[in-house]
C-alpha positions as CSV (number, residue, x, y, z in Angstrom):
1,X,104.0,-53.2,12.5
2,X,102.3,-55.0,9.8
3,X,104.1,-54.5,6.3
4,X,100.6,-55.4,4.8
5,X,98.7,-52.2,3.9
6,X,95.0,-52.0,2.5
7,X,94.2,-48.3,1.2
8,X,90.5,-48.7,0.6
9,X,86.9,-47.0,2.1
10,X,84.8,-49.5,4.2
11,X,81.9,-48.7,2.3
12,X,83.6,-49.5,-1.0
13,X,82.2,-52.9,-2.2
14,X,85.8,-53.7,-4.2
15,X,87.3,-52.4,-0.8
16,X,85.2,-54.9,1.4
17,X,85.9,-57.2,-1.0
18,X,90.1,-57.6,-0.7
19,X,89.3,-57.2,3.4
20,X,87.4,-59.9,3.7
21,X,90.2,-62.2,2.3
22,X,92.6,-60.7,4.5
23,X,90.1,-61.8,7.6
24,X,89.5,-65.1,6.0
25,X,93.2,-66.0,5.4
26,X,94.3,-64.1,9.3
27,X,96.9,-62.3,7.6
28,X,97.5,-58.8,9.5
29,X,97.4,-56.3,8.1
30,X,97.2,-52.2,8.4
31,X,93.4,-50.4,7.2
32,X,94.7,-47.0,5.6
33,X,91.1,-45.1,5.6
34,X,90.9,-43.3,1.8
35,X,88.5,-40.3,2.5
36,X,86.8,-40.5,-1.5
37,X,83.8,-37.7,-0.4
38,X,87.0,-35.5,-0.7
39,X,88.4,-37.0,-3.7
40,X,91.9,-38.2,-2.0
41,X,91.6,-41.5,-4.4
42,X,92.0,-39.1,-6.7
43,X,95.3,-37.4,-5.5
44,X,98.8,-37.9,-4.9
45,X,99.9,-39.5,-2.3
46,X,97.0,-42.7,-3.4
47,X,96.9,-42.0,-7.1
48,X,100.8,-42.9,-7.2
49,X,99.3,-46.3,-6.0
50,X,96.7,-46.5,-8.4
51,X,96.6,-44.6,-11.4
52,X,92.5,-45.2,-12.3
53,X,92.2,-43.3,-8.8
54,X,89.7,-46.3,-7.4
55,X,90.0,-48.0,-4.2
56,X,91.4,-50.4,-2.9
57,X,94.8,-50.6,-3.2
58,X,97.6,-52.9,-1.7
59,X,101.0,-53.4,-0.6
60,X,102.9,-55.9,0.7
61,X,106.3,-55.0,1.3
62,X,107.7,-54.3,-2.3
63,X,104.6,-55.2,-4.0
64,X,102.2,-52.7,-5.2
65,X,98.7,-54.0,-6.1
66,X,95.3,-52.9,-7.1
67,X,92.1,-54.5,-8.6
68,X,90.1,-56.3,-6.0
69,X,90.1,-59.7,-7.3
70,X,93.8,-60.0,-8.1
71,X,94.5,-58.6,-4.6
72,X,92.5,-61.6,-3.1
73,X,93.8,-64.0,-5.9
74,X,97.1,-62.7,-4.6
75,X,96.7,-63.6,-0.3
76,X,94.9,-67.1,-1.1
77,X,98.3,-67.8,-3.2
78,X,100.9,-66.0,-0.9
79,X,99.8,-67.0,2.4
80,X,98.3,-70.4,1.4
81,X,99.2,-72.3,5.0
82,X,97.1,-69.5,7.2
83,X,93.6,-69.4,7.5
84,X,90.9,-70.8,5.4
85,X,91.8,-72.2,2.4
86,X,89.4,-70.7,-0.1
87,X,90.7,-72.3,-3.3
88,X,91.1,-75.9,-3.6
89,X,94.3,-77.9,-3.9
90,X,93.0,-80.6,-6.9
91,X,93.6,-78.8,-10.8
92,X,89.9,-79.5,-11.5
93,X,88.2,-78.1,-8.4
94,X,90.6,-75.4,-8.8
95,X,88.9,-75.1,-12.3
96,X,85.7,-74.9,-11.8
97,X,86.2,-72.1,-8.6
98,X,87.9,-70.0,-11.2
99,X,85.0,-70.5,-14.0
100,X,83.0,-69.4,-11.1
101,X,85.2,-66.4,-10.0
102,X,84.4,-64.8,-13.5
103,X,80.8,-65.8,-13.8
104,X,80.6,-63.7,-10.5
105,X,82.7,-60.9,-12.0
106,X,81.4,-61.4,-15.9
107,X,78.2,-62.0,-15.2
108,X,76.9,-61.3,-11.8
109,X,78.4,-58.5,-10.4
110,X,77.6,-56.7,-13.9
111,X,74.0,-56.8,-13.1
112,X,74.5,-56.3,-9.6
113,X,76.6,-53.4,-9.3
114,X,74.2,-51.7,-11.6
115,X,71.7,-52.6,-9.1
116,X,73.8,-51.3,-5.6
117,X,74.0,-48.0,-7.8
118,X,70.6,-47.5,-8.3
119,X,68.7,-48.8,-4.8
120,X,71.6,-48.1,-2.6
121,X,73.8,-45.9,-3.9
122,X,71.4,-43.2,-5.3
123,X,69.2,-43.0,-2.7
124,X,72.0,-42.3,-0.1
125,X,73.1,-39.5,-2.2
126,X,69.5,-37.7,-3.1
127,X,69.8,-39.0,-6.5
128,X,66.4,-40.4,-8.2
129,X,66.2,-43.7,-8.9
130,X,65.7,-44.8,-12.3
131,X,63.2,-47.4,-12.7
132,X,63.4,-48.5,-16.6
133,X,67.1,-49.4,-15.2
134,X,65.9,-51.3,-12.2
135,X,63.5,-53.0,-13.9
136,X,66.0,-54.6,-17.0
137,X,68.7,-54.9,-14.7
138,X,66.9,-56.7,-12.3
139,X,65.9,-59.0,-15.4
140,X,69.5,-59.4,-16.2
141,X,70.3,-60.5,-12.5
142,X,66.9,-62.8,-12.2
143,X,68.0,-64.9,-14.7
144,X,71.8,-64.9,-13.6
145,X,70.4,-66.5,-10.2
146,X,67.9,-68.6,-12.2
147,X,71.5,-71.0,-13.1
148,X,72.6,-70.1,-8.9
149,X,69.6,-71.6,-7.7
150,X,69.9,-74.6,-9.9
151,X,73.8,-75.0,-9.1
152,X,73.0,-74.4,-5.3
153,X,70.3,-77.6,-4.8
154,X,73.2,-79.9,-5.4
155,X,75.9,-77.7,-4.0
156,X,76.6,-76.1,-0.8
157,X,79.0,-73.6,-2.4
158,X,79.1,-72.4,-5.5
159,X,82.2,-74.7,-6.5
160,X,81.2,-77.5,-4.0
161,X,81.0,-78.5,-0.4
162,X,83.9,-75.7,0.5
163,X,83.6,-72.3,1.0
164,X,85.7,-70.5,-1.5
165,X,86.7,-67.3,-3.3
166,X,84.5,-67.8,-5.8
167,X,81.8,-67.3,-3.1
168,X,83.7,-64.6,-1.2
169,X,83.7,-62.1,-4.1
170,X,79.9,-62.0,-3.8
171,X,79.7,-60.8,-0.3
172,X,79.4,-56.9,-0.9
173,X,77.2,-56.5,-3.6
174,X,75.1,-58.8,-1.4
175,X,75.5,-56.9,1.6
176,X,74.2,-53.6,-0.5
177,X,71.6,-55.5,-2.4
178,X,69.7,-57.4,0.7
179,X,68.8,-53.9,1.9
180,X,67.3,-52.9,-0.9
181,X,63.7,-53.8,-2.8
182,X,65.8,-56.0,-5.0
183,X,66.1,-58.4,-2.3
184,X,62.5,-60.4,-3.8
185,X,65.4,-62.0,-6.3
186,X,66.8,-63.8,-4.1
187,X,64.1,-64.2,-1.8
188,X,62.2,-66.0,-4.3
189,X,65.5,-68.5,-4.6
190,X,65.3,-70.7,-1.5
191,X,68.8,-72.0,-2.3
192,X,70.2,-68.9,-2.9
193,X,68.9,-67.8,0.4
194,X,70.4,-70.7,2.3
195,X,73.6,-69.9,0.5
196,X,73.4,-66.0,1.8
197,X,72.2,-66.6,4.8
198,X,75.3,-69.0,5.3
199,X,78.1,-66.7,3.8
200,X,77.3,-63.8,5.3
201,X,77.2,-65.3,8.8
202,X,81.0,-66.0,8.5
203,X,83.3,-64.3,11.1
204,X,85.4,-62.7,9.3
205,X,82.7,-61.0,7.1
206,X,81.1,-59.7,10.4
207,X,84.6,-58.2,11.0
208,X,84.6,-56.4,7.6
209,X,81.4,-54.7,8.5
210,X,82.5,-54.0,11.8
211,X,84.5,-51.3,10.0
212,X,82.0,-49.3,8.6
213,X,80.5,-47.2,11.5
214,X,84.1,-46.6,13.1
215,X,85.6,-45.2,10.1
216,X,82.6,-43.3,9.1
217,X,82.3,-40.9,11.8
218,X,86.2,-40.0,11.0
């Protein structure tokens, strides 16, 4: 029985975010399915887990974490020799992947998030979209991708020729955001494209979105 436990929703983007590491890195691990339509990451037993009552959270063995990023942070360091690498072994490509894991989470997914709430989330829920909010956000996001697309025509990856976490955390916001209108950003961004169409080809994302329609019909 794996002692690795991820309590998340498969629809959650933070969620898909920490499984996707734990595909990429073939670490095994136990999905505990967090029902949030009935508020249970809101409730004891989870909220003992994490007290801001958001998905996902993590244990392995003794350890207790939550917050997406440090959960990935934490199975690139713990289980370094399995899998793909995802962070580099040299101090200064290690560098610049980290300046690039909080662009995505500074910068990028500020925008985008916004974004997944208004032409994804919303609409899934009844709730009118509002487009004074579309419009600027999708302003803030276009010129975000505007420094992607330039970084991308002399890199594969964000941080170089290697796939990495810093390319990773993107994945669900994309995954939301390519099924939406907003999708002419990074249409428009033939380097960008290349660089989606590449990541979300991978394996072990396929995997992660394997889990959405067999845990939504429980």
């Amino acid at each position: 029985m794996a002692t690795i436990k991820l309590h998340g929703s498969p629809f959650s983007t933070a969620t898909m975010r920490a499984t996707a590491s734990l595909y990429e890195k073939e670490v095994e691990f136990e999905f505990v399915h967090v029902d949030m339509k009935n508020g249970e990451h809101k409730k004891e037993p989870f909220i003992l887990l994490n007290p801001f009552g958001q998905v996902p959270a993590f244990e392995d063995g003794d350890l207790k974490l939550f917050e997406s990023r440090a959960i990935t942070q934490y199975i690139v360091d713990e289980y370094a020799d399995k899998g793909t690498q995802l962070i580099c072994k040299e101090s200064k490509k290690t560098a610049i992947v980290r300046m690039w894991m909080e662009i995505e989470s500074q910068r990028y997914d500020q925008a985008a998030s916004k974004l997944v709430w208004e032409v994804a989330v919303k609409p899934m829920y009844g709730i009118p979209t509002d487009p004074a909010a579309v419009e600027e956000t999708e302003g803030k996001l276009g010129t975000i991708l505007d420094f992607y697309e330039k970084t991308l025509s002399e890199n594969k990856y964000l941080a170089g020729e290697c796939f990495t976490l810093a390319d990773l955390h993107h994945l669900p916001t994309l995954h939301y955001l390519m099924n939406t209108p907003s999708k002419k950003l990074f249409d428009s961004r033939p380097h960008v494209t290349a660089w989606i169409a590449d990541i979300t080809a991978r394996p072990a994302w396929s995997k992660v979105l394997a889990m959405q329609p067999n845990l939504s019909s429980k």
